[in-house]
Each structure stands twice: as structure tokens, then as C-alpha cells.
N, C-alpha and C positions, 0 to 999 in steps of 0.2 A: 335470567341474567347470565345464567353460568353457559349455556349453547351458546351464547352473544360472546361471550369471553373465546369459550374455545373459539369459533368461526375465527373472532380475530387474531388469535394466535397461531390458525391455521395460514392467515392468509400472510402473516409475519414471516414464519417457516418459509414455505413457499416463494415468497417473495428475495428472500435474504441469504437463504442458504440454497445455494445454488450449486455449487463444487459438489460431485458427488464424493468425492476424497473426504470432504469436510464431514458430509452428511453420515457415511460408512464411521470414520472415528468417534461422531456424538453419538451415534447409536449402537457404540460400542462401551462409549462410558455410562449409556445410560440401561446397556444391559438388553438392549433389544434382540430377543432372536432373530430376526427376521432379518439382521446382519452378517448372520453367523455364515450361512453359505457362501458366505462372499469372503471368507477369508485369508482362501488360499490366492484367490484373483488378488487379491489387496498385494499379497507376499511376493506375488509375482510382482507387482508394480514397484512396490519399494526396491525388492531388485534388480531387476533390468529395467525400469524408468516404463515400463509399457501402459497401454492407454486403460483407465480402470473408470468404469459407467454403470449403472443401471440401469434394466430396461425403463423405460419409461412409467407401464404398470407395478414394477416394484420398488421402484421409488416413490410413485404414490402409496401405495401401502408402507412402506416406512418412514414416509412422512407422517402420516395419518397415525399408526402407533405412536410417532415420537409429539404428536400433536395431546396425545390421551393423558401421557406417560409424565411429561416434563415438569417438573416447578415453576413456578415465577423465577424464583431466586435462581436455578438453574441453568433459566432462558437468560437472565443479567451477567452471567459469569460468561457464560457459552460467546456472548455477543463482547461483551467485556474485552476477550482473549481474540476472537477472529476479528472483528470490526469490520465488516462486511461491506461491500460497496453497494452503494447505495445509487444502480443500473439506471433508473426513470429520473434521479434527482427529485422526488417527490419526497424524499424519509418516509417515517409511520409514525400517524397520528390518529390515533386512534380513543377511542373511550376506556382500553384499560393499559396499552402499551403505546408508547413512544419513545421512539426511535430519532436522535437530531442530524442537525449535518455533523457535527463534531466525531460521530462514531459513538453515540452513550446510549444505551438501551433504557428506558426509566419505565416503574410502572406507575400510571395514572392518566388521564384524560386530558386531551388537547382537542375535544371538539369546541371550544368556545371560540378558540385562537382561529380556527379553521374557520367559523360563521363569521368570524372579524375579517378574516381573508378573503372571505367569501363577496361582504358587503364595499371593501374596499377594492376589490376588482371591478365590481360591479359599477364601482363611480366614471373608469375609465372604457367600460364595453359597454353597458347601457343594454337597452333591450338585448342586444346583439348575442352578450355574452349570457346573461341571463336564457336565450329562447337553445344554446345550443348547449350548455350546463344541463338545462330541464331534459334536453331532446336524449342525451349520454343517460339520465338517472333513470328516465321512463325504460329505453329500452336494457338497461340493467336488470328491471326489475319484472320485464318481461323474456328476461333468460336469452335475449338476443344479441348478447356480446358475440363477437366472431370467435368460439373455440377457443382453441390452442391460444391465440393471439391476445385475448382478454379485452378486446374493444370493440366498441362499434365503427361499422362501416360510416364514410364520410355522407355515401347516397341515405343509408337510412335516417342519419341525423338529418339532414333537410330535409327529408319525408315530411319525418316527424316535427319542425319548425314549422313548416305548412302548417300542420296541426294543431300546433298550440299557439302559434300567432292568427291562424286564419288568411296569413299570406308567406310569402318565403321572406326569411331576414335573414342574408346574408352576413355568416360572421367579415369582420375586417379583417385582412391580413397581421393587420398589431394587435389584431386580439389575443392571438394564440400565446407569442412572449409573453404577453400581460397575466394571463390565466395562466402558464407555467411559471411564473418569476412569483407567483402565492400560493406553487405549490399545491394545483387544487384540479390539474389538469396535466396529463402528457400522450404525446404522442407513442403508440405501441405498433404492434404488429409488426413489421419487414420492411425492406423497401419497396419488394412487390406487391403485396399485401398489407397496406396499413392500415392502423384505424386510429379510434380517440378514446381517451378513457380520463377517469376519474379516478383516484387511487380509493378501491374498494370502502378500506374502513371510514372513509368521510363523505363516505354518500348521505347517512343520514344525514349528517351537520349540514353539508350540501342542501339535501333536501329541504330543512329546514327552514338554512336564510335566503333558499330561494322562495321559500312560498313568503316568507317575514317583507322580502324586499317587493314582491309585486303588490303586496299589501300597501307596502307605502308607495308604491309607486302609480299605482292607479288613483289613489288620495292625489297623489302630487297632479 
């Protein structure tokens, strides 16, 4: 349980703290060396206003410390204080942290809420939204999100539709609002480059009431 906690925490991090300004001061209050060399760059920024970043590699490594390192309680203060914007409109709901639209960081589990969201989108996409939800979690869990981008491509999701319908079902155009407006789907990637995603920590609950919902749905 406790690798299932951190992942989620990682992907909270990740997700939330984005500013690298931001990320350089928590990993200063939290005592991280691996921000230390950066702090004459910092002094410079504070005074002449100039641009301050991490490469991309050591920002992941001091993400990944402050991932090891942090508290719960830490992570509620932390979040408390910046109230971070919330980029996909998705929050974090996750099985040991959530995150609301209000800006409140809580810990405890919103995967029930999520299967609830789940079955009630599912009322207004029907196979539709069900066969492209499935097509997003398969290829997640076959590590074939697009990189950088964190989502699947739109081709391979119909690939895979073919596949688990045994014919193509195309989503509807109002699918897409529907599955975003519960929070259970968004658009990522670029404009030239986009894809689809599920916010990571409610794949399982996803997965879940999707297999719950074809269950009843083949009954039906």
C-alpha cells in the first residue's frame, strides 16, 4: 500500500507544482540538497527579476526526493499556502489524497465518488463512452501514453475500440463535455500534438466501474 501512496503522491507533485520558483522554495524548506546549487541562480532572479528553471532531469530528481522526503501533513500546509491551479480542470481524487475545485488539499479516498461519476456518465455515452474510457486505461497500462504529453493518441484509441468492440464505435462529439464535466477525462498534449487521458490516480476506480458497468450492461 505504501508504493501505491507514494506513486500517488508523485503524480500530485508532478501534477500541481509546476512553477519551478515554487518547487526551489519547498525544497528549501524541506531541506533538500539537491536545491542547494541553485541558489545563487535563485538570488539572481529575486534581483534583477531574470528567468529561473530547472533542467528538466533535475527537476525530476528533486521532485522524486521531495516525493520520499515529505509528510502528509506538510503536503496540506504546502498546498494550503500556494493553492495551485488546477491546469486539466480534473482536481486529485485519488485513494489517499484529494485535492477539490475550492483549492483544499484533504487526505483520504474519493475513488467511490469517481465510480459514481463514472456510472453516471456512462448513462448519457452508453457503449460509446464506455469502449473509449476502456481503449485510454488498456493503453495506460500498456506504457503507451504519448511521453512528455501523458496521453494517448486519438488513432490508437480507435485501434483499440475495434478491439474491444469487434467493430469501430465511434465516440460522439458530446461525449467528450460529458466525460470532462465528471471529471474522469481531459484532453492533453498541444495543439499539435494531442491526445486523451484519464487523470492517472482514477484509473483503477475507472477500471473498476467499467468492467461493474458491462456487467450490467450485457444482463441488460
Amino acid at each position: 500500500m505504501l508504493s501505491d501512496k507514494i506513486t500517488e503522491r508523485r503524480i500530485l507533485l508532478r501534477r500541481f507544482l509546476r512553477e519551478d520558483t515554487e518547487v526551489y522554495r519547498i525544497g528549501k524548506e524541506l531541506g533538500l540538497r539537491s536545491v542547494d546549487k541553485y541558489d545563487e541562480e535563485y538570488r539572481r532572479h529575486q534581483r534583477f527579476g531574470t528567468h529561473f528553471y530547472f533542467p528538466s532531469k533535475d527537476k525530476e530528481e528533486i521532485l522524486e526526493e521531495m516525493v520520499s522526503v515529505v509528510s502528509d501533513e506538510k503536503l496540506v500546509e504546502i498546498f494550503s499556502r500556494l493553492k495551485p491551479e488546477d491546469w486539466y480542470g480534473v482536481g486529485f481524487r485519488g485513494n489517499f489524497y484529494v485535492y477539490n475545485e475550492r483549492g483544499e488539499l484533504s487526505i483520504g479516498s474519493a475513488l467511490e465518488d469517481v465510480k459514481k461519476d463514472v456510472f453516471e456518465a456512462l448513462k448519457h455515452t452508453g457503449e460509446r463512452g464506455y469502449a473509449f474510457l476502456k481503449a485510454i486505461v488498456e493503453l495506460h497500462e500498456e506504457g503507451r501514453w504519448s511521453g512528455d504529453w501523458r496521453g494517448a493518441s486519438y488513432s490508437d484509441i480507435l485501434a483499440r475500440i475495434r478491439r474491444i468492440c469487434g467493430r469501430l464505435v465511434l465516440p460522439a462529439p458530446r461525449d467528450f463535455p460529458i466525460l470532462k464535466s465528471y471529471r474522469i477525462y481531459y484532453k492533453s498534449g498541444s495543439r499539435k500534438y494531442p491526445s486523451h487521458s484519464i487523470p492517472e490516480e482514477i484509473i483503477p476506480a475507472v477500471k473498476e466501474a467499467l468492467e461493474e458497468w458491462r456487467k450490467t450492461y450485457h444482463q441488460g
